[in-house]
C-alpha positions in Angstrom: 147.7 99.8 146.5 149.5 96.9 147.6 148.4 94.7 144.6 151.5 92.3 145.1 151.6 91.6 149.0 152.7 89.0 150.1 154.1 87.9 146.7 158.0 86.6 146.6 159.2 87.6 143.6 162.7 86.2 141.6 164.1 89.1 139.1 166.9 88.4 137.2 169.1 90.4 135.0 171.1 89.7 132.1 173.3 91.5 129.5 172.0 94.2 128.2 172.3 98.2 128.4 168.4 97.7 129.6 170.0 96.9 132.8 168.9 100.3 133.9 165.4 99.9 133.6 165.5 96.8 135.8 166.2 99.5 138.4 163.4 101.2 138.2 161.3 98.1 137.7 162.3 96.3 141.4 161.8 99.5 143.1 158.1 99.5 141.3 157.4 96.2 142.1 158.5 96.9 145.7 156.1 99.4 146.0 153.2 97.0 144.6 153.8 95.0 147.8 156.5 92.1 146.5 159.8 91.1 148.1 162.4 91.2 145.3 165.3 88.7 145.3 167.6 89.6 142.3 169.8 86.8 140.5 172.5 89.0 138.1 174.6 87.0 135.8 178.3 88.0 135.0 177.0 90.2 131.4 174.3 92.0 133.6 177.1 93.1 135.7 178.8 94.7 132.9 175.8 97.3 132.5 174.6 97.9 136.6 176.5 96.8 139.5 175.1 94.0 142.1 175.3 97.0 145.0 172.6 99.4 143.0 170.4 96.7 142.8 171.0 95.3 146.6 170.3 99.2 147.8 167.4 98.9 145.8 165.7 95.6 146.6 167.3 95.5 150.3 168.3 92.2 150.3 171.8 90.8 148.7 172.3 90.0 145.6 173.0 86.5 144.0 175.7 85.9 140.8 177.0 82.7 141.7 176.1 79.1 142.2 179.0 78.7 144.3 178.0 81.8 147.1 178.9 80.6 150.5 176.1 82.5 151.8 173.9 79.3 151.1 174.6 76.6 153.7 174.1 73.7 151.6 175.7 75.6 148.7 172.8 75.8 146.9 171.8 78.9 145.9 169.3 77.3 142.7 167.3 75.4 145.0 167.2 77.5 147.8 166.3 81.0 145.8 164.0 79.3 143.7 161.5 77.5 146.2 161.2 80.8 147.8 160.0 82.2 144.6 156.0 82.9 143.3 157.9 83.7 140.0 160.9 84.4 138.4 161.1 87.1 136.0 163.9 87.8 134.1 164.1 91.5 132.9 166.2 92.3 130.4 166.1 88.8 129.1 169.0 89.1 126.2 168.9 87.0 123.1 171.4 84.8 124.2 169.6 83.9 127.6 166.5 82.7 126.1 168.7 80.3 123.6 170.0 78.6 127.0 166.4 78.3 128.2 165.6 76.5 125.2 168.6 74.1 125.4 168.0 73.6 129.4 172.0 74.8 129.3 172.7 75.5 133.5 176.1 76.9 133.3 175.6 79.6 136.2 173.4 80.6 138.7 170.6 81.8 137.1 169.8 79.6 134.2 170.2 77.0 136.8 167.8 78.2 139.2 165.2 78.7 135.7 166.1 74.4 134.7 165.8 73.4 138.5 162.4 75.3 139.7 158.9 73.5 139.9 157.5 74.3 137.2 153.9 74.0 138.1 154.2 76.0 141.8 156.8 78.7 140.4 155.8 80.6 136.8 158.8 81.5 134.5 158.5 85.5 133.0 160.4 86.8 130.3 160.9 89.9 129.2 163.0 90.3 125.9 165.6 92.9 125.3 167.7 93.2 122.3 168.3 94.7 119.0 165.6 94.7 116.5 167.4 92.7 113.8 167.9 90.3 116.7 164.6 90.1 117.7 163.4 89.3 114.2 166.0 86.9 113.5 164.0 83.7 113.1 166.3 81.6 115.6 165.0 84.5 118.1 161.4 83.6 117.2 162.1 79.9 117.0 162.9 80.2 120.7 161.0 82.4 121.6 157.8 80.5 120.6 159.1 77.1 121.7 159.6 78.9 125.2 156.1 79.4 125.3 155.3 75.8 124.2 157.2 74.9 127.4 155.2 77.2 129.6 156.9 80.2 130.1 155.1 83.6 130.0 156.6 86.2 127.1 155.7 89.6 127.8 156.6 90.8 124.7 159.0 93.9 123.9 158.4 97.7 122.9 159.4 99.5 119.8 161.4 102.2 119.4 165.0 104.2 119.4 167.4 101.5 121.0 171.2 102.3 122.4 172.7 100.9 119.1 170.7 104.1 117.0 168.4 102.0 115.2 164.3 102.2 115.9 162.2 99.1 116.1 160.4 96.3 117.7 163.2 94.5 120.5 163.2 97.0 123.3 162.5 96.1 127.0 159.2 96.9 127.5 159.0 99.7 130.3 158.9 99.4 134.2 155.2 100.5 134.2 154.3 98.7 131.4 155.9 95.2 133.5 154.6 96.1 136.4 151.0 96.6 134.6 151.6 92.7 133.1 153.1 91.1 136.5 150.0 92.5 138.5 147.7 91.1 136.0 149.6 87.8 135.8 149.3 87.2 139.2 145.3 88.6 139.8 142.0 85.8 139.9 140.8 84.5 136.6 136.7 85.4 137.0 136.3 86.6 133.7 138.3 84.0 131.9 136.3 82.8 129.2 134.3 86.3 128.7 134.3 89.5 126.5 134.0 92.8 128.0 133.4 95.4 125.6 133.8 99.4 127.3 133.3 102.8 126.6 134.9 105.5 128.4 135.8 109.4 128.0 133.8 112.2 126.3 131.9 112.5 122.9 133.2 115.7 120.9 129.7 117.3 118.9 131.1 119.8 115.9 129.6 122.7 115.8 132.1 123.9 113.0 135.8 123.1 112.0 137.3 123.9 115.0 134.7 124.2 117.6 132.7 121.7 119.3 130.4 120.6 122.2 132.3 118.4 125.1 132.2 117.7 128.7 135.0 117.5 131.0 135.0 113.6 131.7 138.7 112.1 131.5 137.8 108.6 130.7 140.2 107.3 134.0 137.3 105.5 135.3 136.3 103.9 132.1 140.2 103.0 131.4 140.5 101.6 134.8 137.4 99.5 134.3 139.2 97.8 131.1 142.5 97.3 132.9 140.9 95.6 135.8 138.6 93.1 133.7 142.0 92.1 131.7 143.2 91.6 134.8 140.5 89.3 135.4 141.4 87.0 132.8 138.9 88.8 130.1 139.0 89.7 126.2 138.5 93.6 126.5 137.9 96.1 123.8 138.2 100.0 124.9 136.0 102.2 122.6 137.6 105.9 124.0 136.1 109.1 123.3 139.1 112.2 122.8 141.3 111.5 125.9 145.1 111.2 125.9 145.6 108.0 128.1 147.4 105.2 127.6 146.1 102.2 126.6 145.7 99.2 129.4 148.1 96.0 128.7 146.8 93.4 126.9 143.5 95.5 125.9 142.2 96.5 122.2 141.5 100.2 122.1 139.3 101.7 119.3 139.8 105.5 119.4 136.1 107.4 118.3 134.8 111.2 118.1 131.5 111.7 118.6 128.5 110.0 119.6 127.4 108.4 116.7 130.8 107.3 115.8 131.1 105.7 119.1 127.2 103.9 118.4 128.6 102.0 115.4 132.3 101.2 116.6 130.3 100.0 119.8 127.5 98.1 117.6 130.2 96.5 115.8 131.9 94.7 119.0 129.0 93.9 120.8 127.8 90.4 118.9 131.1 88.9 120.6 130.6 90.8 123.8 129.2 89.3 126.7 129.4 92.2 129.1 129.0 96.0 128.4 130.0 98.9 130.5 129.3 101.9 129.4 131.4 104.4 131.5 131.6 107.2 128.7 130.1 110.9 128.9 127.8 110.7 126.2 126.8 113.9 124.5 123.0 113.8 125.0 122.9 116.6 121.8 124.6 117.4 118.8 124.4 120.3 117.0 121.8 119.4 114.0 124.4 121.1 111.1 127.5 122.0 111.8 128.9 124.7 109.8 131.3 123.8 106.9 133.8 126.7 107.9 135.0 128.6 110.8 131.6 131.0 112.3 132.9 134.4 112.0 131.9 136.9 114.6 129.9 139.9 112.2 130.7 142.7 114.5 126.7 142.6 115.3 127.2 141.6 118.8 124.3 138.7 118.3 125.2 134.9 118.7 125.1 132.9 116.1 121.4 130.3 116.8 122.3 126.8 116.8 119.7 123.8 116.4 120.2 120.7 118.4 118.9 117.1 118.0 119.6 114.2 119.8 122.2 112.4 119.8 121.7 108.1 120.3 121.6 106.5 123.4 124.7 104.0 123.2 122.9 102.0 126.3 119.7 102.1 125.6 120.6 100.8 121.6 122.4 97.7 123.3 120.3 96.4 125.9 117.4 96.6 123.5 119.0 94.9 121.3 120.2 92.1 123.4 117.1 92.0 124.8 115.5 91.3 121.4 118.1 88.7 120.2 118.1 86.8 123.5 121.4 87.0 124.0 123.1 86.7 127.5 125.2 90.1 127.3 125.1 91.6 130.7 125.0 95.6 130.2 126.0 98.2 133.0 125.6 101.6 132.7 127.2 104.7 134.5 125.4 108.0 135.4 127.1 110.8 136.3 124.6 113.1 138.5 124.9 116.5 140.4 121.8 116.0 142.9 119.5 113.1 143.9 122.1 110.5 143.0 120.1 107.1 143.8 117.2 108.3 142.4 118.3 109.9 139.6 120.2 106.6 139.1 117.2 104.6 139.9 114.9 106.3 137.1 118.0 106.0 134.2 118.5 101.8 135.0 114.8 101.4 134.8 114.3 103.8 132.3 117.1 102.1 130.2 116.2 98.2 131.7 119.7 97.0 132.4 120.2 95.2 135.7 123.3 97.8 137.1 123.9 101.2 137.2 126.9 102.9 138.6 126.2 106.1 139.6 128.6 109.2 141.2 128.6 112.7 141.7 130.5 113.2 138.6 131.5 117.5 139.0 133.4 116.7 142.2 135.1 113.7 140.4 136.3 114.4 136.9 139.1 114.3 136.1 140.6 113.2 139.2 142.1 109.7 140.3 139.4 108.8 143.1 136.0 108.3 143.0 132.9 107.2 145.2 130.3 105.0 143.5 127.1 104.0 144.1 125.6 100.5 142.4 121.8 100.3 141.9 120.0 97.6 140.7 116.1 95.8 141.6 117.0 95.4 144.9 118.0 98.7 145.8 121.6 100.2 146.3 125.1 99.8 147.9 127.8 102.1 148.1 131.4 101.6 147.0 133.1 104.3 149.4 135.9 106.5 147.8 139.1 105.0 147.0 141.5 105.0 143.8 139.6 104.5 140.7 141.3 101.8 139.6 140.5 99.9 142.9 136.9 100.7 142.5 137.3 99.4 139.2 138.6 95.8 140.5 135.7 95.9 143.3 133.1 96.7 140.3 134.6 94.0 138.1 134.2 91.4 140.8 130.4 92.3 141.1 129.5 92.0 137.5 131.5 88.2 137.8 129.3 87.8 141.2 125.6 89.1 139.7 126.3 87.1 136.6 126.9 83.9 138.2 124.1 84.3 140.3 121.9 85.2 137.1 123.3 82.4 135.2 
């Protein structure tokens, strides 16, 4: 996916051994479709050299206000009205102090004081040690940075070069990449709440046994990355999967069923859309032993009594039905037969206005899907692509049936 086509995009280095993951991070955003210029000032060139990153971002690379290359001399204005943005990654302690003070003593602090501000965004992202990073002239700046329009992605925490652990780390090349795409993607859902589920439910039938399905939760997680991306507050309730949280979204890890009924009940009065994307158990078993079930050597196995479990979807569109209230509620099936109509009886059955269905067996687990939206007026197919561009198309129907609702 080509997410940052046509997208010119300024990345500048500076001192700091996290030099090496600006690396990684051009060739990344290559891939996402940008044209990378990189600015390196004399300290980043200390830690990487100027021909890495030229190999890497196929063009040449800038250091000096004074490079002939420029016919008017002016590498600051030229480099920087060719920009969308310009991200500086690492952004070292002592760079973002120079912001503040407008200081313009080399190429690329110049190029940050002399672009127009309103057609070309400033990103940061920090990179230092973590006494430096809580030192309050750091957050001073920091936070007066922002004042003055710039965009702090934040750091990550963890083991830095000097052998401490904490918060002050560059935050990594996927993680960037994750925040630059979403920078630069529409605003529909500005304004709104989008509250998902996604993954399995996990029913106990003892201590160490239970009652799952094999649902990965990637289409539910890719549903919550691409409404952030759409400008919206999103909370994740996850079933027991392993994946990593989407930037920028609030994740609230559950078990089983019920568990995932009251976190879910609990977000939904400042929700004002609901997908529910997760594999719901329909059953549980009704009492789950205390201990490990112990095979007796009888050869019989062991009767267990099931009652249902309650339906997550069902619970909040009634509700929101009863209160008035002007949440918009999708649900997902996941069928092995007779997928519109199957789909057709569960949205009526359930009276929400969308359901997503798929032929969930051929997809779980995997990073495509095919989905199928049904609603009153009858169905349309989203043919099979990467789940998390299916996920973008979906989000951009909800934002398109709730305007025309509203």
């Amino acid at each position: 996916m080509n997410e940052l086509a046509g997208k010119h995009v300024v990345l500048g280095l500076t001192g700091g051994i996290a030099c090496y993951k600006a690396a990684e991070l051009c060739r990344a955003l290559i891939k996402a479709g940008a044209t990378v210029q990189v600015v390196m000032t004399e300290a980043a060139e200390q830690f990487i050299t100027p021909v890495t990153m030229q190999a890497l971002s196929n063009r040449p690379v800038y250091g000096s206000q004074w490079d002939s290359r420029e016919a008017n001399n002016m590498p600051h204005i030229n480099l920087s009205r060719e920009a969308d943005a310009i991200l500086i990654a690492p952004c070292s302690a002592d760079f973002m102090a120079k912001l503040l003070h407008g200081r313009a003593d080399e190429l690329l602090s110049l190029m940050c004081l002399a672009r127009p501000i309103e057609q070309v965004p400033l990103l940061i992202a920090p990179a230092m040690n973590r006494e430096m990073w809580a030192h309050p002239a750091t957050q001073r700046n920091m936070a007066q940075l922002s004042a003055d329009g710039a965009t702090i992605l934040g750091v990550g925490s963890g083991f830095q070069a000097c052998g401490e652990t904490g918060d002050g780390r560059m935050l990594e090349p996927p993680e960037l990449l994750e925040d630059i795409i979403a920078f630069f993607s529409p605003k529909p859902l500005a304004g709104q709440t989008v509250l998902v589920t996604a993954g399995p439910t996990y029913e106990a039938i003892d201590p160490v046994r239970g009652i799952t399905n094999l649902s990965s939760g990637k289409m539910g997680f890719a549903i919550a990355r691409a409404a952030r991306e759409a400008g919206a507050q999103v909370t994740l309730v996850a079933g027991p999967v392993s994946l990593p949280t989407p930037r920028g979204v609030t994740r609230v890890d559950v078990r089983s069923a019920r568990e995932m009924l009251q976190a879910v009940q609990q977000q939904v009065p400042a929700a004002t859309v609901f997908v529910a994307t997760a594999a719901v158990a329909d059953w549980r078993p009704a009492a789950p032993a205390e201990q490990k079930i112990k095979k007796d050597g009888s050869g019989q196995a062991p009767a267990l009594a099931f009652t249902e479990n309650p339906d997550i979807l069902a619970t909040v569109a009634q509700s929101a039905r009863a209160a008035s209230g002007a949440l918009f509620c999708v649900g997902f099936a996941a069928e092995s037969q007779d997928l519109a109509a199957n789909a057709q009886a569960k949205r009526v059955r359930k009276q929400v206005p969308l359901l997503v269905g798929n032929l969930g067996p051929a997809t779980f687990g995997q990073d495509d899907n095919a989905l199928l939206l049904v609603d009153a007026q009858g169905t349309q197919e989203l043919p099979r692509a990467p789940k998390l561009e299916l996920a973008r198309k979906l989000i951009a129907e909800i934002d398109r049936r709730m305007r025309t609702s509203a």
